[in-house]
C-alpha positions, 0 to 999 in steps of 0.5 A: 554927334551933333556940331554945328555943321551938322551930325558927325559919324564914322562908318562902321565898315571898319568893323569886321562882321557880316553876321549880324552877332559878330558886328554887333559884338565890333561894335560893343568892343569899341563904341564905348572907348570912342564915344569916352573919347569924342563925345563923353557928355552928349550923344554919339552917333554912329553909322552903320554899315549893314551886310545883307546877313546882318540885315536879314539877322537885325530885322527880327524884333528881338535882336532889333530891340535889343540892339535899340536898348543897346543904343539908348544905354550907350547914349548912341543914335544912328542917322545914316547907313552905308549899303553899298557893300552887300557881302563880304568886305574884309578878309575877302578879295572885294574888288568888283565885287563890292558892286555886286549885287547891283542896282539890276537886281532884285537882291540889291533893291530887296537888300536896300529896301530892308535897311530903310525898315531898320533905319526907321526903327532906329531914327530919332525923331526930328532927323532925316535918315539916310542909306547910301549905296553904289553907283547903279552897277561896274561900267565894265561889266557892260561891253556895249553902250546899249547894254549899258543903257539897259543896264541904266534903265533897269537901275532906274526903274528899281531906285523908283521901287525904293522911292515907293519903299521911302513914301510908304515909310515916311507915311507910316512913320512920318520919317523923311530918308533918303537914298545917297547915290554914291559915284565911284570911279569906274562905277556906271555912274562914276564923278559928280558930272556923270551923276548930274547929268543921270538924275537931271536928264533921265531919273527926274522925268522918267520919274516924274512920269511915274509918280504921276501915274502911281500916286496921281501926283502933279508934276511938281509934287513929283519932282519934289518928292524924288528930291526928296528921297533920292540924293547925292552921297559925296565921297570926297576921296572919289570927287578927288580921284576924279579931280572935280573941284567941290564949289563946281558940283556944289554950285551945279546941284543947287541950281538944280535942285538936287540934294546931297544926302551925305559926305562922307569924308575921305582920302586918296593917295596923290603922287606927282611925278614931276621928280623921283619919278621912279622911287615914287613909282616904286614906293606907290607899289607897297599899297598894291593889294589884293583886296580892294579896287585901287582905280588911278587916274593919271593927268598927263602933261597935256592935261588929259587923263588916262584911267586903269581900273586897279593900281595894278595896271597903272603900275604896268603902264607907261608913266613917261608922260603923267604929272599926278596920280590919285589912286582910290585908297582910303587912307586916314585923313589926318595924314597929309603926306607919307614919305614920297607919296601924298595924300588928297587931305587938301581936297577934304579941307577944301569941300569942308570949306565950301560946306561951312561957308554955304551948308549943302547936308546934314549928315558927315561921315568918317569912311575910312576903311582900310586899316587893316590892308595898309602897310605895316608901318602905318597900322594902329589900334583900330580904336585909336585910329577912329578918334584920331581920324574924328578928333582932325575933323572936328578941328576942320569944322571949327 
């Protein structure tokens, strides 16, 4: 939906269904009690989340139409996709698997290229159209630096290939969309600063270079195109387990030039084990499961910080010199506090700040996916759940 600090969706992630007819029939369950509830009288958006069956299945015509008159009959738009998860990702062990494939392959450039065909199908006129996606490939699946630096190039060279996707696009349609590189503990590409450094020290002049020998662009109309088509997904529940403040990156990308594509607007577990030390490591235990990573960053007395790759390991580990944990678990936004444990809502309210005071995108997204592997207790109706999480938002933006 529209507000003033731009359009305001929720990710349909939440929504089970890597067959195209089984999200669809997701979403027909459950767009129209939400849009009632936000949105009665003005347009709905929606942001989609695609598997790669789905998107081979929503690239025929017939079901592409369908689901555009679907659309237009519910008042509903789509401005943004989430193509970061390729497979499977409920009822399914996840884990390192959401980045597989990744941006080394074939399958993950063809997936990504293929979601743009269909999001510039469905884009209003007059709004640009995003995709977000992994942060290049899992860091530990690379055991040497120069095969992670192979792994970077041939990341690059593919994320280049989708460029030319978008400029073929945006000329054929007149359509501006965007890829939103979305930084993830653990990923190759792992906080905002890793992110910087990548797109200012190596993307832009590789391609810089590549655009002046594919289209014969000059330098500047280069570099202002892969602005353009190529931009920062900010995770705020990511940029909070990694404690990077967001006026910090906010004011380091615009004085590069760099764009944020989207936020998409989530939260972390926060633990502070300065007392209850060990009723509080015991707590944190009902939130180790099975089907998504759970990357900790722990700070320490002497204000290092020491990372596990799932909640797991960090249980295992020796705790006596930590002062906070921040695991990576979408937890609903509306809560601030869950007996012992603490949520990053404050880092939420705080991006949103910086956001309203000086605008830095056009897209908001509600990511929030995990309601189904949460403790008992803090299950709801997953309906109920999305307005909930909406409704605290549009109260932040206020």
């Amino acid at each position: 939906m529209q507000t003033p600090h731009g359009h305001l969706t929720y990710c349909s992630n939440i929504h089970p269904g890597e067959q195209w007819e089984n999200h669809f029939q997701a979403l027909r369950d459950n767009l129209p009690y939400i849009k009632s509830k936000l949105s009665p009288n003005e347009p709905f958006a929606l942001g989609l989340r695609l598997a790669n069956d789905a998107s081979i299945e929503l690239s025929e015509p017939e079901k592409l139409t369908e689901f555009k008159e679907w659309l237009t009959a519910n008042d509903i738009y789509v401005f943004t996709m989430n193509g970061f998860p390729y497979g499977g990702f409920h009822a399914t062990r996840v884990k390192d698997n959401v980045h597989t494939p990744d941006w080394t392959t074939d399958n993950r450039t063809e997936y990504t290229k293929r979601l743009f065909r269909i999001l510039a199908q469905l884009l209003p006129a007059n709004i640009e159209g995003g995709v977000s996606t992994s942060p290049l490939s899992y860091r530990y699946w690379w055991q040497t630096e120069e095969e992670k630096q192979q792994a970077i190039k041939t990341a690059t060279e593919n994320i280049l290939n989708v460029v030319e996707e978008l400029i073929a696009l945006r000329q054929a349609t007149g359509k501006t969309m965007h890829l939103d590189i979305e930084p993830e503990p653990d990923g190759i590409l792992e906080n905002g600063q890793e992110f910087i450094e990548w797109y200012a020290d190596y993307f832009l002049p590789k391609g810089i270079a590549h655009l002046q020998e594919s289209h014969n662009f000059t330098p500047e109309e280069a570099k202002e195109t892969l602005l353009t088509h190529i931009q920062l997904c900010y995770d705020v529940c990511h940029f909070a387990v990694s404690y990077e403040e967001p006026q910090v990156i906010v004011d380091q990308l615009k004085e590069l030039g760099i764009r944020v594509g989207k936020i998409q607007i989530s939260s972390a577990i926060k633990m502070t084990l300065n007392d209850q030390r060990a009723e509080k490591l015991a707590a944190i235990r009902s939130f180790d499961e099975p089907v998504y990573l759970h990357q900790v960053v722990a700070k320490t007395e002497e204000g290092t910080f020491q990372k596990f790759p799932d909640l797991a390991e960090a249980l295992q580990a020796d705790a006596s010199t930590h002062n906070e944990w921040r695991i990576h678990f979408h937890v609903p936004l509306f809560i601030d506090s869950y007996g012992l444990l603490d949520s990053t809502q404050t880092e939420i309210v705080k991006t949103l700040a910086v956001h309203k005071a000086t605008p830095f995108t056009q897209h908001l997204e509600v990511e929030t996916y995990t309601w189904g592997v949460l403790p008992t207790a803090m299950q709801k109706p997953i309906g109920e759940s999305i307005v909930r999480e909406m409704e605290w938002v549009k109260e932040q933006l206020k």
